[in-house]
N, C-alpha and C positions, 0 to 999 in steps of 0.2 A: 354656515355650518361646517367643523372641521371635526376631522376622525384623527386620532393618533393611534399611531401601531405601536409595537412592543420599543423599536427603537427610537420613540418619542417624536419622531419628524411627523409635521402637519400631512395630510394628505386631503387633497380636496377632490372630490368625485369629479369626472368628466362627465357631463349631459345629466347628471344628476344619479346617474346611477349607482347606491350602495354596494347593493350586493357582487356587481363586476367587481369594482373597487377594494372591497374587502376579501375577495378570493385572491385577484392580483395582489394585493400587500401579503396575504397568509403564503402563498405561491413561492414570492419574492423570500420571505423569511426563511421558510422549510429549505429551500437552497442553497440560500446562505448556511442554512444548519447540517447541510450535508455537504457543503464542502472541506469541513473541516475531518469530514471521517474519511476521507480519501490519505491524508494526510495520516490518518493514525493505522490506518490500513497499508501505507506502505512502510511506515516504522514497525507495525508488527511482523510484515513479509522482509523487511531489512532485519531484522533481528534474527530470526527465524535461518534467515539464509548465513548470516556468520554463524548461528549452535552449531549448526549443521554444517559446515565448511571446517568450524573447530575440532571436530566430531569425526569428519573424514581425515583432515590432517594429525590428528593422535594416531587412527587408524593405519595411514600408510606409514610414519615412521616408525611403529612397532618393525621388532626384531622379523618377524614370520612373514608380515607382509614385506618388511623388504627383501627377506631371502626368496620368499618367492616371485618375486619382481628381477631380482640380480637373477634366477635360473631360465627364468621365459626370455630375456635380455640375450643370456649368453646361449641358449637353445637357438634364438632365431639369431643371432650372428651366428654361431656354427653351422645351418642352413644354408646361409647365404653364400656364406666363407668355401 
């Protein structure tokens, strides 16, 4: 007697036991099926992080951000100085 799973490979029980057998192959599969969402999960966190990287880079070469950045620049060199 042979059982096929989804991926069509024979699988033959050990000691006769069904129900082990078909837990372990549902087991095995569900894993396989979640490892693929690791993979789309860090494409969406990769994407995400360039918006937002694009997003802060508009942000600092605006006119105001950078005048405000040249006066905190030249306050703590006079500071210093």
């Amino acid at each position: 007697m042979t059982h096929r799973n989804i991926t069509s490979r024979v699988i033959r029980p050990r000691g006769g036991d069904w129900t082990r057998t078909s837990r372990r192959t549902w087991r095995r599969i569900l894993r396989r099926a979640e490892a693929g969402m690791t993979t789309a999960e860090y494409a969406v966190g990769i994407m995400a992080a360039c918006t937002f990287a694009l997003v802060l880079l508009g942000v600092v070469r605006s006119d105001a951000v950078r005048g405000a950045l040249a006066g905190l620049v030249q306050s703590a060199l006079g500071l210093a100085g």
